[in-house]
C-alpha angles and dihedrals in degrees: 000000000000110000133190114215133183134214100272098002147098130263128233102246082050087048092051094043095058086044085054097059102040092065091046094058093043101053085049087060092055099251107140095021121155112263114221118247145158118272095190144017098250102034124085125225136269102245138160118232112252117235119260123266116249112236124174131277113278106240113258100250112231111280088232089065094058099049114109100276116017129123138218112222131217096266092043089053089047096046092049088048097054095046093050098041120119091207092059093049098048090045089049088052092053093052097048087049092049088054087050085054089046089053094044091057097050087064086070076082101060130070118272119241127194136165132194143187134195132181114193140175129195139140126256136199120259113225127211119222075260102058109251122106126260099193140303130294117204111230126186112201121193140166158109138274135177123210120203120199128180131180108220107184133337113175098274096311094128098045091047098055087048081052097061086039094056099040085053086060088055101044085045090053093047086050095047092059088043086065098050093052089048088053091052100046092049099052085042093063088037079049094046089037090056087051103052089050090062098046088045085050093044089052085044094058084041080057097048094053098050086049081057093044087048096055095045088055093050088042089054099042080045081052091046090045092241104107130042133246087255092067085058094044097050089041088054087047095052083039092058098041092054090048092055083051087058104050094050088050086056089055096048092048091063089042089056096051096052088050090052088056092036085059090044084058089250131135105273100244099052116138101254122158121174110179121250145292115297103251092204128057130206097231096152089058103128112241129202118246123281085239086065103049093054089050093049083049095049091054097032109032099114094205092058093044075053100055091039085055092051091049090049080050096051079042096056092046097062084069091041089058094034092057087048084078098051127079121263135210127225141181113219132181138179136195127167141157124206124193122209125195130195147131121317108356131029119213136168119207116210128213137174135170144193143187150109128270130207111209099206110178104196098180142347104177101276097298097117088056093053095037082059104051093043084059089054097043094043082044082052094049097044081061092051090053088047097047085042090056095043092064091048094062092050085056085054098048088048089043102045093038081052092040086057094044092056087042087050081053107047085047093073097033091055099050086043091057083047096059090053098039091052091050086048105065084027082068094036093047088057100036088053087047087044080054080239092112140055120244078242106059085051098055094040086057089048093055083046089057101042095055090050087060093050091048093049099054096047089049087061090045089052093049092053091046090049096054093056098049093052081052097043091044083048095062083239103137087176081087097102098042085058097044086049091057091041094052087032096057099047094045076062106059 
């Protein structure tokens, strides 16, 4: 190949060359590289799985807990909960980010170091004793130097940054807790949920036996000659239905349980057993008013804390911006020592300086103005929010004091129901075997029956969830701890 070259160039072969290799690199770098797209509107793309996140180890659970037998209770679910959550986690690495800010920005306070070095070599002219030059004299020069910097005042800048830094930490922390309530909360009504399954499948299997007992009973009057073949027929039909009841509350029993270990942050077929549903319920427990528990949610909710910082945030950097418009005053200071060598003699020359400067802006086309009243009016927004959300959480307290004190209701309507509708198919059962009664009137009181139970159970559920929402909408996180010792006391009697 025939190249041109020219004195101190490149050629052209030596251009395209580089040219060459630098595209190469930089498709193996993935610079140009194709992007993935569609090609048409039904096809998927072509795409490479991602790699997994790493996320961290799941705790080991206490051997004691796996054993046949045992039992997790309300606060253990809630404890392993909190420490597998991803929520948890992600809320506690904000705020641990937002401490590192706040850290960052308190150097603003300390004085700025900074070293340098540099290693040169040029050529310089050689001068006769008349003044022209005879020639050039390479000289390398080479050296160090420190510069010291120190803001002396600015008009609160600083301040003002170290005040949204610090209000962030805040908001993170209150956050922070607001994720783990939320957690717990969360795990409390999947716990409570799993509870009430099993006690709806334990009734179901109650109601399957009486269906049994039922049809014995009509095959036994159709023996005697005293009953049709429809009785029979009506009583294998209830039999059937409640034994379909039965097997999907057995699956949803199962469902349920994966979904409480997939809340504790555990694999969803992991063997985890918690007891059963209280069958009693403290109805009589005093509660505080519902006053004071808006007033405890106003001071302890920590999403609103979280919201009131970020408005204290939005507050401080009104000054921030405001101070970017004032003159400042800094302390700088230089030193430095350079080495020259050359033949036939080597020297270093040595330098320093000292002194204040004053950073006046004098105008930057309006910006800073409006800089400065965006910062009030987003300040005045973050308070409305505030404000907004305040009354929110008023809304949740009143909702959730009322929502208990239907559920504490319910509670007693519904064992109460219980009692009656017990009696009733006690009295229907003896009056079809005393050949009184119809097989109807039987099965109408067993389905009776049967839907009381149902009711009944759920009303306790729902009395245990409530609690834990007013507690949760309250800012109390001692909510767990009360509805273990609830649950706790009476597994015990």
């Amino acid at each position: 190949m025939r190249t041109v070259s020219r004195s101190g160039g490149w050629t052209r072969t030596g251009v395209l060359a580089l040219g060459t290799a630098v595209l190469t690199w930089a498709g193996a770098a993935g610079v140009w590289a194709g992007t993935p797209t569609p090609s048409a509107p039904g096809r998927e793309v072509a795409l490479t799985p991602p790699a997994p996140v790493q996320s961290e180890p799941t705790p080991e659970l206490p051997a004691e807990l796996l054993r046949p037998g045992a039992t997790f209770t309300l606060a253990q679910v809630v404890d392993i909960a909190l420490a597998n959550s991803p929520l948890t986690r992600a809320s506690y690495g904000r705020a641990r980010s937002a401490a590192a800010d706040l850290g960052s920005k308190r150097g603003a306070y300390f004085p700025q170091l900074d070293g340098s070095a540099s290693l040169g070599r040029a050529k310089q002219p050689q001068l006769d004793a008349t003044g022209s030059p005879t020639g050039n004299q390479p000289v390398t020069a080479y050296g160090a130097a420190a510069t010291l910097s120190y803001l002396l005042f600015d008009f609160g800048g600083r301040g003002g940054k170290v005040a949204e830094a610090r209000e962030s930490l805040l908001a993170a922390d209150w956050q922070h807790n607001a994720a783990i309530q939320d957690v717990a909360l969360g795990v409390q009504q999947a716990y409570f949920g799993y509870l009430t399954a099993k006690s709806q499948l334990d009734a179901a299997r109650k109601t399957l036996d009486q269906a049994q007992a039922s049809l014995d009973a009509a095959n036994t009057r159709h023996d005697s000659g005293v009953a049709t073949i429809a009785d029979v027929l009506q009583a294998r039909t209830a039999l059937a239905q409640a034994l379909l009841n039965v097997e999907g509350l057995d699956g949803e029993v199962l469902a349920l349980r994966g979904a409480l270990a997939t809340a504790m942050g555990l694999p969803a077929d992991i063997p985890l057993d918690i007891g059963s549903l209280p069958s009693e319920v403290p109805l009589d427990r005093a509660r505080p008013a519902v006053d004071g528990l808006i007033a405890d949610a106003r001071l302890n909710r920590p999403d609103l804390a979280a919201l009131r910082a970020q408005a204290e945030k939005a507050g401080a950097h009104v000054g921030t911006i405001r101070a970017e418009g004032l003159p400042s005053l800094s302390l700088l200071a230089n030193a430095n020592r350079t080495y020259y060598k050359a033949a036939p003699l080597d020297a270093h020359l040595d330098s320093w300086s000292a002194g204040v400067q004053l950073n006046v802006p004098l105008f930057r086309g309006f910006s800073k103005t409006y800089d400065v009243r965006r910062a009030k009016e987003d300040a005045s927004v973050a308070r409305a929010e505030a404000a907004s959300y305040e009354q929110l959480v008023i809304l949740q307290v009143w909702t959730s004091y009322y929502g208990l004190e239907t559920a504490t209701q319910r509670v007693r309507t519904s064992q109460a129901l219980l009692t009656s509708a017990t009696q009733s198919e006690q009295v229907a059962l003896a009056r079809y075997k005393e050949g009184v009664g119809t097989v109807l009137d039987l099965l109408t009181a067993q389905a009776a029956l049967a839907n009381a139970r149902a009711q009944e159970i759920q009303a306790r559920s729902d009395w245990f969830v409530a609690v834990a929402r007013l507690a949760h909408d309250s800012g109390r996180m001692m909510a767990a701890g009360e509805i273990a010792v609830v649950t706790e006391e009476k597994k015990e009697k």
